[in-house]
C-alpha positions in Angstrom: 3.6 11.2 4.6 6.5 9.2 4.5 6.7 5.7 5.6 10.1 4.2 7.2 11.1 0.4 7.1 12.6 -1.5 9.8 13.4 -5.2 10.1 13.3 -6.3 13.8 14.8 -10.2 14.9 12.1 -10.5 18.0 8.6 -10.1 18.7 9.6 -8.3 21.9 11.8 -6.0 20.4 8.4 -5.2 18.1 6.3 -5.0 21.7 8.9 -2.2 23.5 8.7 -0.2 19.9 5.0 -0.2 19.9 4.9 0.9 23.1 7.4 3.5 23.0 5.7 4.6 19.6 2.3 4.7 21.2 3.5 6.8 24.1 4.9 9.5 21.9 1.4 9.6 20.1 1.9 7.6 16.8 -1.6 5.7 16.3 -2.0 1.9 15.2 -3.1 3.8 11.7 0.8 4.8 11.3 2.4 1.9 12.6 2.1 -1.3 10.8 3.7 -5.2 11.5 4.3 -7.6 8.5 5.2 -11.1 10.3 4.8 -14.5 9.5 4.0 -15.2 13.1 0.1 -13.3 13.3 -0.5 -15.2 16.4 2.2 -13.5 17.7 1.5 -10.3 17.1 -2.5 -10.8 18.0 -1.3 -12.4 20.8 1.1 -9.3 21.9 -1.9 -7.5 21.3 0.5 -5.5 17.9 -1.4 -3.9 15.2 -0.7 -6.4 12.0 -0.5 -5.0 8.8 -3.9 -4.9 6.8 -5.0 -7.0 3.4 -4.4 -3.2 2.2 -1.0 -3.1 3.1 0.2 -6.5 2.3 -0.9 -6.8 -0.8 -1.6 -4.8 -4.6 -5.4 -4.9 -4.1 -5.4 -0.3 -3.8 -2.6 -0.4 -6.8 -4.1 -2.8 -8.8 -8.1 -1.5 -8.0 -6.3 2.2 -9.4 -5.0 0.6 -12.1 -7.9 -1.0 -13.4 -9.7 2.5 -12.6 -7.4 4.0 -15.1 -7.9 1.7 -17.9 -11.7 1.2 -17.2 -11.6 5.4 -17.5 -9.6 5.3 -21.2 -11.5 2.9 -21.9 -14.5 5.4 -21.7 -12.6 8.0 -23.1 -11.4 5.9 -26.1 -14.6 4.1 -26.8 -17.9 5.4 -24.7 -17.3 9.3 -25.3 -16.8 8.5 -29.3 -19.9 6.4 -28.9 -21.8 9.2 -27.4 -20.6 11.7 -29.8 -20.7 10.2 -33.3 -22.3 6.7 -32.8 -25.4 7.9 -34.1 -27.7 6.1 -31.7 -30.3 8.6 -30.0 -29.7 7.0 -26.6 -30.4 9.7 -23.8 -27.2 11.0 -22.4 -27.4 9.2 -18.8 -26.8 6.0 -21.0 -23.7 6.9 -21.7 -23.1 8.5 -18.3 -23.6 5.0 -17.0 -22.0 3.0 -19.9 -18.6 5.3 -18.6 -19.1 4.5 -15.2 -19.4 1.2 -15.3 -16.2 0.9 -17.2 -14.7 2.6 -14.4 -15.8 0.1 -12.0 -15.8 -2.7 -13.8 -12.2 -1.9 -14.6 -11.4 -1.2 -10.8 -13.0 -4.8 -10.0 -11.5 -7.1 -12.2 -7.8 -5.1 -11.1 -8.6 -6.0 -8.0 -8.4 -9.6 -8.7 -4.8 -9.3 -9.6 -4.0 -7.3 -6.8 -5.4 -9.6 -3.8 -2.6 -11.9 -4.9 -0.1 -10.0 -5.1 2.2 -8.8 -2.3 2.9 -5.3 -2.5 5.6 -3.8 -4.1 7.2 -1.7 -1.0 7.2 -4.6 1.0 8.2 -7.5 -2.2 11.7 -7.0 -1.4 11.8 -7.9 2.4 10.0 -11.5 1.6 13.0 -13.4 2.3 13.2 -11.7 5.7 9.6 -11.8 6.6 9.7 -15.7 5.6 12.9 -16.2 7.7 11.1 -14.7 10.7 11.9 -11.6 10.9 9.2 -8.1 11.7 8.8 -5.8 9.5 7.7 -2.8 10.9 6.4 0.2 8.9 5.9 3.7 10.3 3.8 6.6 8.7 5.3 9.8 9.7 5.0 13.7 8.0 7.6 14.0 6.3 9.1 17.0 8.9 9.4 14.7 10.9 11.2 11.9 9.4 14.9 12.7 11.2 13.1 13.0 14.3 11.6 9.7 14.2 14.8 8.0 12.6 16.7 9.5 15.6 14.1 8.6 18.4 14.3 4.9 16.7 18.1 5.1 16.8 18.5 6.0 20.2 15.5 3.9 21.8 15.9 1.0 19.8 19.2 0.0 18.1 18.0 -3.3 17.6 15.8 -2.1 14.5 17.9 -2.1 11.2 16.2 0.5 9.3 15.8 -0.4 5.3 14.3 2.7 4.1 11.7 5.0 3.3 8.9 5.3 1.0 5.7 7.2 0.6 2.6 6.1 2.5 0.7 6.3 -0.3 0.4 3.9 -3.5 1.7 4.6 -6.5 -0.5 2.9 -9.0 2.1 3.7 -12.2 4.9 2.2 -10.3 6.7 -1.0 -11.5 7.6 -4.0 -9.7 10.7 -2.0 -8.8 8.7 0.5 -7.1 9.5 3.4 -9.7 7.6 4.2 -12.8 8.6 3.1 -16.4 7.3 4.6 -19.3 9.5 2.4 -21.7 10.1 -1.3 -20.6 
């Protein structure tokens, strides 16, 4: 799935969109609104972004996931395999797991307060009152969609496109560094 950005001036420009998006059979699942204005958009009955789109919580819960899981691998298998305790293998079974998900918890904290990183660099428009809106499309039919947006509504600047799915190795950036 890709996801394509567009920065719309006016909550009714938003309203024809979503209407014209929901006739053509794109779901409130693949069409998201960023705004500064959510009574607008709940009352123009629009479908607002989620807590999962606005901010790192997915990335940041991954993250943590990750490092709770080396952190198994690095200290809990060792453990297990040459600690010389005769613990009974579920133990350690659990002592891994709960690495896992202790690791996925405490990322999550980092991520509920912090905005995501596809939609970081359109704060100063969001702030200055503009909509971001976000649509989920397969990725055959991306042209389609960026025509049909074109042609129906010239009003919506397009910004880009991105995958719908979080990348939890990407930088603030949005790409992945393996040297800082």
């Amino acid at each position: 799935m890709k996801r394509l950005f567009y920065l719309v001036d006016s909550i009714d420009s938003v309203q024809n969109i979503s209407d014209d998006l929901h006739q053509r059979g794109v779901t409130d699942w693949r069409f998201h609104i960023v705004s500064k204005d959510e009574a607008g958009l709940y009352t123009h009955r629009l479908h607002s972004a989620s807590v999962l789109d606005k901010t790192d919580l997915p990335r940041f819960v991954e993250r943590g996931m990750l490092i709770g899981a080396l952190f198994a691998l690095f200290f809990v298998v060792p453990l297990a395999l040459w600690g010389g305790l005769e613990w009974p293998m579920a133990a350690y079974v659990a002592m891994g797991a709960f690495a896992i998900i202790a690791g996925g918890w405490l990322g999550g904290f980092g991520g509920i307060s912090t905005e995501n990183y596809r939609i970081r660099k359109f704060h100063g428009d969001i702030e200055a009152g503009r909509y971001l809106v976000m649509v989920d499309v397969p990725k055959k039919h991306v042209s389609q969609m960026e025509e049909l947006m074109a042609l129906n509504h010239p009003e919506a600047e397009l910004q880009g496109e991105g995958s719908s799915f979080n990348n939890p190795l990407a930088g603030a950036d949005g790409k992945i560094h393996v040297v800082h």
